[in-house]
N, C-alpha and C positions, 0 to 999 in steps of 0.2 A: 267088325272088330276095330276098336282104337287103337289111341299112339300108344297106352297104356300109361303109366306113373314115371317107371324109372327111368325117363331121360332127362327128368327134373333136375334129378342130382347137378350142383353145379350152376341153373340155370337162375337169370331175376328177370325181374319187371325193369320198365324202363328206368324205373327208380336206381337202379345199375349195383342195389347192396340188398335189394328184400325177392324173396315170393312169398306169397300170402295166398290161399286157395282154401276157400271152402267147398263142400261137397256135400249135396242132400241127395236122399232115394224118400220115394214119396211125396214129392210137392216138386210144382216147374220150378223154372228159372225168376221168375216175378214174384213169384211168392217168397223163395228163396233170399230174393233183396230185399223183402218189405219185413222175414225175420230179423235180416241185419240191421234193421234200424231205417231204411226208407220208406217214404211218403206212397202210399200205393199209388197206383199209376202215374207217378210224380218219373218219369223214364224219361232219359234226352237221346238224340239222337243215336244211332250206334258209331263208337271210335275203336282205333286200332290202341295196342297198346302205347306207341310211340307218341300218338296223340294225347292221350291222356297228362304229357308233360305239360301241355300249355292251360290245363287246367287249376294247375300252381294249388295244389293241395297241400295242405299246413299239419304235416306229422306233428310235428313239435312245436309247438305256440304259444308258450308262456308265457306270462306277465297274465295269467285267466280270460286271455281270447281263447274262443274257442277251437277243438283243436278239429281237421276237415277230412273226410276221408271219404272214397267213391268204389262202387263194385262195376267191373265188365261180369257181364253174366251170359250163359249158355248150357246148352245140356247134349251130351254127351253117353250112349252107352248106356243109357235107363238112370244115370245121374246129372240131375243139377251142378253145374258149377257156379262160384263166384270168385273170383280176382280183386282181390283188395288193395287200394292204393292211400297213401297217406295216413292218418290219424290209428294207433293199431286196437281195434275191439275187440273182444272176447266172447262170442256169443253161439259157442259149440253147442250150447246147451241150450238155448233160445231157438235156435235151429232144428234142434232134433226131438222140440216136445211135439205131443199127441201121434206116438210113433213111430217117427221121422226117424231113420237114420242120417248119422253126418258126420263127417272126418273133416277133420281141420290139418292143414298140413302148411307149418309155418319154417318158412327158411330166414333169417337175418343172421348178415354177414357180421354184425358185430356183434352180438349174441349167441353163440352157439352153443346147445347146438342144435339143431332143425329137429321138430317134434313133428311126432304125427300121431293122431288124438282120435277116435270112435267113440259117438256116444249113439243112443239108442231112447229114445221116448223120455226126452229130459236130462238122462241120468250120462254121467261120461264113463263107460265102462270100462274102456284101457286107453294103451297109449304107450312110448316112449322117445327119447332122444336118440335121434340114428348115432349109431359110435356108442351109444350107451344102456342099449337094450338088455341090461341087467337090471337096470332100473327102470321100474315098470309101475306104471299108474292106473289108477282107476276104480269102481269099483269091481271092475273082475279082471284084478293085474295079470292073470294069468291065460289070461283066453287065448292068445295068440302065442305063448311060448309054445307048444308042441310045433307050429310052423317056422317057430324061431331056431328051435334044435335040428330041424330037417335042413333049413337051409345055410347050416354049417356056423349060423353066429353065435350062439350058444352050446355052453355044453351040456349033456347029458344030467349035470350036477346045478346048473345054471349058471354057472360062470360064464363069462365069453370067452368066445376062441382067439388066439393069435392073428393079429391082423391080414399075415401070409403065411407061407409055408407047407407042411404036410398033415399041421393040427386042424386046417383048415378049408386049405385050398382057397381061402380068397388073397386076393392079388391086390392090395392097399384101399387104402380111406374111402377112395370112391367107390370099388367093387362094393365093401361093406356098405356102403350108404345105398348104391342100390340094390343088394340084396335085401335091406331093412324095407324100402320102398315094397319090392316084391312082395314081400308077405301081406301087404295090406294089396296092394294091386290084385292079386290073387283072391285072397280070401273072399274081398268083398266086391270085385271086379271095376276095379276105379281106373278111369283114364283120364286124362287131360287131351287136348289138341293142342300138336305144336304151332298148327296157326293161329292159336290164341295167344300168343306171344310171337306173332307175327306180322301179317297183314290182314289176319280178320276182324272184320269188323263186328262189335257186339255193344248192346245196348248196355248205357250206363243210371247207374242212380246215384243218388250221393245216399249215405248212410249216416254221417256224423258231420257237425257241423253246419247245420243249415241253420241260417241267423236269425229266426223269423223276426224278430224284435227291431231287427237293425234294416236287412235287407233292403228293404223300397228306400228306406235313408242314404244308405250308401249308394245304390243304384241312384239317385237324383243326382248325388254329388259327384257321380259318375259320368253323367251324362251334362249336368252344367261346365263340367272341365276336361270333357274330351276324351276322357278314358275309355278303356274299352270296357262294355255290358257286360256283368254277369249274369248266367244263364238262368231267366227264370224256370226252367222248369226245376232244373236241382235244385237252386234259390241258395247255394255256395257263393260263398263271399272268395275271390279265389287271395291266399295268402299277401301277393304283393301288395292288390288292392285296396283291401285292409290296410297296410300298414301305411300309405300314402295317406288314404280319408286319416286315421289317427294324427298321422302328422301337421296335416293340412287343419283337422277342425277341432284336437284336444289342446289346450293350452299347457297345461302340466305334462305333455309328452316328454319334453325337451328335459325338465327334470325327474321322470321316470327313467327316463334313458341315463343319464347320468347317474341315476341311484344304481340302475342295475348292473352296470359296468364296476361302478366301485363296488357293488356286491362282489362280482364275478375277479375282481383284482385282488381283494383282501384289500385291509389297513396294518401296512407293517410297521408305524412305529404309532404304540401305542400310551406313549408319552415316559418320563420318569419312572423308572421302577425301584 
């Protein structure tokens, strides 16, 4: 028996504001990364998640550099997991063709609110936002309400229940958020390990962002000025390093940068009116 789901609630990746967690039944863990967009047997070392900081993953990279993102992967309880860091993909459904179940269970702290998503052989068949399990997705929105009604967060008519009280008995935002976990933990017997957000170590891929165009270039220019190597196996450009080669070898950097500042400032006088 696992740690189960609901101690999630609440919990990130190193990243200190996301969790990101995919889940397959029906395919390992390698196979698992190579739906999300990795290189098949393109695997580096295994890291903890605390390591994965020094891998300087580029969520957000604008100006059309590419943006980078990497899975810890493992299995768990008769499911695959994957742990996603950086760059954020969408590929519940990429995951769960040719039969494949897979739940995506996405936490960001400035987005909320936390969703958690089942799809089945391609198709995404429910799903909702914990706190908001009134609102229900998919193509069969309803699969999971009659577990929704037993375990006090909806009512009978489908409205939700009162956050605490005697309508309900749940005791605030977080009891609700793991009682919404539960229903999926349950249903479809999903765990996570808390040493996966601890000190285990688990093999990584990169998923997004792998430069092949650029890579050996920047890697030269890496190694002629002393920087540190990016990893060939993921062949990730890691964010900072990119942006020094740009500085160091685009000439128009210095006025890209300039333009995009004044973008980001506004023009407030915009002459005579």
């Amino acid at each position: 028996m696992g740690d189960g789901l609901q101690w999630v609630v609440g919990a990130t990746s190193s990243s200190g504001w996301m969790l990101d967690v995919y889940f397959a039944r029906g395919i390992g863990a390698d196979e698992l990364a190579v739906r999300m967009g990795a290189s098949r047997g393109a695997v580096a070392e295994p890291m903890t998640d605390a390591e994965i900081v020094g891998l300087d993953v580029d969520g957000y990279p604008g100006q059309g550099r590419p943006g980078s993102a990497v899975v810890r992967v493992g299995e768990d309880t008769g499911w695959a997991f994957a742990i996603s860091y950086g760059h954020h993909v969408d590929r519940l459904e990429e995951v769960s063709r040719e039969g494949v179940e897979a739940v995506h269970y996405h936490y960001n702290s400035e987005h909320p609110p936390t969703t958690v998503m089942y799809a089945r052989d391609g198709r995404t068949l429910c799903g909702y936002g914990l706190c908001e399990e009134y609102r229900r997705y998919g193509q069969e929105p309803d699969l999971l309400l009659p577990a929704l009604r037993s375990a006090g967060i909806l009512r009978p008519d489908g409205a939700p229940c009162r956050d605490s009280g005697t309508d309900s008995g749940i005791d605030g935002y977080a009891d609700r958020k793991r009682r919404g976990l539960a229903v999926f933990e349950e249903r479809f017997g999903l765990s996570l390990p808390r040493a996966a957000l601890a000190e285990e170590r688990l093999p990584v891929y990169a998923i997004a962002g792998s430069p092949a165009r650029d890579f050996e270039e920047i890697t030269a220019w890496a190694v002629a000025n002393g920087r540190p190597l990016p990893d060939g196996r993921l062949r990730l450009i890691p964010a900072g390093l990119r942006a020094e080669w740009e500085r160091a070898t685009d000439p128009s950097w210095a006025l890209r940068r300039t333009r995009s500042v004044g973008r980001g400032i506004g023009v407030v006088n915009q002459g005579p009116v």
